[in-house]
Wavefront OBJ file of the C-alpha trace (Angstrom):
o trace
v 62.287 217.415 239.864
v 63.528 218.344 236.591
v 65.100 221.711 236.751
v 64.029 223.517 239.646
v 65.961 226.583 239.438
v 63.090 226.995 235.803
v 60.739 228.686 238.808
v 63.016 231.410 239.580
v 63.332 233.069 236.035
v 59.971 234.697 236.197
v 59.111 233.802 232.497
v 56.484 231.353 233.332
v 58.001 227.730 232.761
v 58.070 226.488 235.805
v 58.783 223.414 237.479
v 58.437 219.948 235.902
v 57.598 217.053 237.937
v 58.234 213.619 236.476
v 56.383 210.390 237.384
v 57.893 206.585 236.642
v 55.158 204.551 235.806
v 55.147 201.244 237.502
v 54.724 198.758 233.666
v 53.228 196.151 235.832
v 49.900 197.727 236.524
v 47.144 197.139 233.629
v 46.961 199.515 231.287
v 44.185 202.545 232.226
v 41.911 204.384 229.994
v 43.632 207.488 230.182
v 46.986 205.045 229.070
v 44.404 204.212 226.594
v 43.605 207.959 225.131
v 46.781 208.957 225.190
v 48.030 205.855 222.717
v 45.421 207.229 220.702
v 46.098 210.714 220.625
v 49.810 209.951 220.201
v 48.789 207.909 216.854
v 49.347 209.524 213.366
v 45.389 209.384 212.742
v 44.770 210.798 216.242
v 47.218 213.774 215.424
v 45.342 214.365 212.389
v 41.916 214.697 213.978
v 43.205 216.339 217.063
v 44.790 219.207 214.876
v 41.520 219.272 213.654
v 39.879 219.776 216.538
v 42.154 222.577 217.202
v 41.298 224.701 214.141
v 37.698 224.100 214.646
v 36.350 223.778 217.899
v 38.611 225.350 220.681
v 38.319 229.121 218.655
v 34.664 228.787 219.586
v 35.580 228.461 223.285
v 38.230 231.076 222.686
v 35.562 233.756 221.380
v 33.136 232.793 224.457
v 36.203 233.691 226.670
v 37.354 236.713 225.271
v 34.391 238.407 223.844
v 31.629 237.331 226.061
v 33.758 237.120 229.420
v 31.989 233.750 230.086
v 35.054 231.818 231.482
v 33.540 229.909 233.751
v 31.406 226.766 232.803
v 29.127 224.518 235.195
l 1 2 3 4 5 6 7 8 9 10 11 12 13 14 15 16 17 18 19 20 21 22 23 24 25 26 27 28 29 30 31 32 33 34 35 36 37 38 39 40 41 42 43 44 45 46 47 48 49 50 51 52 53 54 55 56 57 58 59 60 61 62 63 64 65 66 67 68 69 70
C-alpha cells in the first residue's frame, strides 16, 4: 500500500493499491488501450470525448435522475 494513513483524513483520497506487472506475460488488450490512450493523438481525441460526450451522460444524471443503465 501506498500511504495508508490517506484513509483516515476524511477528505476522500483514499488508499492506493499498487500492482507490479509481471513483463513476461504477452501484452493484453487492455495493455493495448491504454498505450493508446496514453499516445499524444489518443489524448487529443480523448479530451475530445470529454467536452462532447460525457456532459450528455452528465445531464441524464443530474436532470433526469436516470443513473442507472442496463
Amino acid at each position: 500500500m501506498k500511504n495508508p494513513s490517506a484513509a483516515n483524513h476524511g477528505k476522500g483520497a483514499g488508499r492506493q493499491v499498487s500492482f507490479p506487472l509481471n513483463d513476461k506475460r504477452p501484452p493484453s488488450y487492455t495493455d493495448w488501450m491504454k498505450h493508446r490512450v496514453d499516445s499524444p493523438h489518443g489524448k487529443q481525441i480523448y479530451s475530445h470525448r470529454m467536452s462532447v460526450v460525457e456532459p450528455v451522460f452528465g445531464n441524464i444524471g443530474t436532470n433526469k435522475r436516470l443513473n442507472r443503465f442496463s
